[in-house]
C-alpha positions as CSV (number, residue, x, y, z in Angstrom):
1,X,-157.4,-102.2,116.7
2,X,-158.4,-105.8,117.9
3,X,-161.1,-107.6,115.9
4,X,-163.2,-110.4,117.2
5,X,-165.6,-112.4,115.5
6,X,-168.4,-114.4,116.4
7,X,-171.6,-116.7,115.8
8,X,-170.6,-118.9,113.0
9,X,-171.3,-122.5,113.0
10,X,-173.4,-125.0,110.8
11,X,-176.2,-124.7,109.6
12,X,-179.0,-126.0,106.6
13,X,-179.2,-124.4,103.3
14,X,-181.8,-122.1,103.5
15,X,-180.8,-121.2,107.0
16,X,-179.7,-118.1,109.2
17,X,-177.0,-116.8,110.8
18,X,-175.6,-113.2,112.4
19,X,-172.1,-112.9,112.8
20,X,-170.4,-110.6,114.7
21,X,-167.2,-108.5,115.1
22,X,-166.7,-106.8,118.1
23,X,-163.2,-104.1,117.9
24,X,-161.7,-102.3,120.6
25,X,-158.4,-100.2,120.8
26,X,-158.3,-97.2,118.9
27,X,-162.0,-97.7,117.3
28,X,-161.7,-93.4,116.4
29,X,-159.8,-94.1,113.5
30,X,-161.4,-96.8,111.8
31,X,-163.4,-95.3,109.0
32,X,-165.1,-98.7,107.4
33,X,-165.4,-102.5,108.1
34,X,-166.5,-105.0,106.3
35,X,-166.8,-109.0,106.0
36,X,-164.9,-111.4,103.9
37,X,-165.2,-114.9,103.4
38,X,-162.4,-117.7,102.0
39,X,-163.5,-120.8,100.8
40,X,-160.8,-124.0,100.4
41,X,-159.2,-123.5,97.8
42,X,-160.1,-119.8,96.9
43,X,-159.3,-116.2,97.4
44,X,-160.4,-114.5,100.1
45,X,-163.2,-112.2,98.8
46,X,-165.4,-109.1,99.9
47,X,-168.3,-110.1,100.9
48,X,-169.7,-106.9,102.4
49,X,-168.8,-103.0,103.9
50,X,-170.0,-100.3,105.5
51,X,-168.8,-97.1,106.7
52,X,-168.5,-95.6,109.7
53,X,-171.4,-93.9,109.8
54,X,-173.5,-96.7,108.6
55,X,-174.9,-94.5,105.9
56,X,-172.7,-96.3,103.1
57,X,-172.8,-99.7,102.3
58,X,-171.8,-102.4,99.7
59,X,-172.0,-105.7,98.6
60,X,-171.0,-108.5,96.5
61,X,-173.6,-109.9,93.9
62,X,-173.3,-113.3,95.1
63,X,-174.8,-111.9,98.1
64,X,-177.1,-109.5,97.2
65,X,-181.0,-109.3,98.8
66,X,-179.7,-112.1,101.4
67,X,-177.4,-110.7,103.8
68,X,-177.4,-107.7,105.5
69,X,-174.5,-105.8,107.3
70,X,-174.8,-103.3,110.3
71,X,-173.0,-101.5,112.7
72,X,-174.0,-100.5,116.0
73,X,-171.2,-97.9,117.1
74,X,-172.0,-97.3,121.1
75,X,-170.9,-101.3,121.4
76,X,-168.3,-101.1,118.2
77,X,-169.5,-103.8,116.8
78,X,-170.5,-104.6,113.4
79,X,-173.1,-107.8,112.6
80,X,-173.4,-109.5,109.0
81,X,-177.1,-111.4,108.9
82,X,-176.9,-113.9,106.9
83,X,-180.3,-115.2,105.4
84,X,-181.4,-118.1,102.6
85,X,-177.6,-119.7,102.9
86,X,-176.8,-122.3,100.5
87,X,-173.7,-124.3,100.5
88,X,-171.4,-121.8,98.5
89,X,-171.4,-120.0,101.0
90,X,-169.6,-121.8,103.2
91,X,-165.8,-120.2,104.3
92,X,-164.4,-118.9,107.1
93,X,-165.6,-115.2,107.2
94,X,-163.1,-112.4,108.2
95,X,-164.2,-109.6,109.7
96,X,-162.4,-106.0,108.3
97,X,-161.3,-102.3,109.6
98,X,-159.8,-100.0,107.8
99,X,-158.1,-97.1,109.3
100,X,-157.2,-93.9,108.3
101,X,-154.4,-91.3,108.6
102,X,-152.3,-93.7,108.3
103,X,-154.0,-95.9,106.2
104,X,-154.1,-99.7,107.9
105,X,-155.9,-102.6,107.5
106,X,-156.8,-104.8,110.2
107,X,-158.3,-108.8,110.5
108,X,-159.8,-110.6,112.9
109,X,-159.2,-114.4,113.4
110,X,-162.2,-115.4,111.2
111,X,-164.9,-117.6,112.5
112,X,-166.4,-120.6,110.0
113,X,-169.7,-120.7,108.1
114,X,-170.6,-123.8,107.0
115,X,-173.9,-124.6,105.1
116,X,-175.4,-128.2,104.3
117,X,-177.3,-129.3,101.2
């Protein structure tokens, strides 16, 4: 499974963005994705998931009521909307599959976010 992301740049506090990560390979056996974000300096951390039918998804708190993961699974892509951003939460974001049977984890090359005050 390849993951690639795309559509983060700069952008005011209060701004928007969508990210998104487009995966191809063997797309069957991915059973949830998700975003994560690393800021300098810190851990990586979830920021978001949903599962493969889109029915199921989660979120940090931090992030809560202001961004919004999808998936559209004709294109295999999955999107992050990203609204009211403020400065924390700048990082580079990572985009996320998890497979199943075996279980795998796989990464994209992570694209940056950054938000000015």
């Amino acid at each position: 499974v390849q993951l690639v992301e795309s559509g983060g740049g700069l952008v005011q506090a209060g701004g928007s963005l969508r990210l998104s990560c487009a995966a191809s390979g063997d797309t069957f056996s991915i059973n949830r994705m998700g975003w994560y974000r690393q800021a300098p300096g810190k851990q990586r951390e979830l920021v978001a998931t949903i599962t493969s039918g889109g029915g199921n998804t989660n979120y940090a708190d931090s992030v809560k009521g202001r961004f919004t993961i999808s998936r559209d699974n004709a294109k295999n892509t999955m999107y992050l909307q990203m609204n009211s951003l403020k400065p924390e939460d700048t990082a580079v974001y990572y985009c996320n599959a998890r497979s199943i049977a075996p279980i795998i984890l796989y990464w994209g090359q992570g694209t940056q976010v950054t938000v000015s005050s």
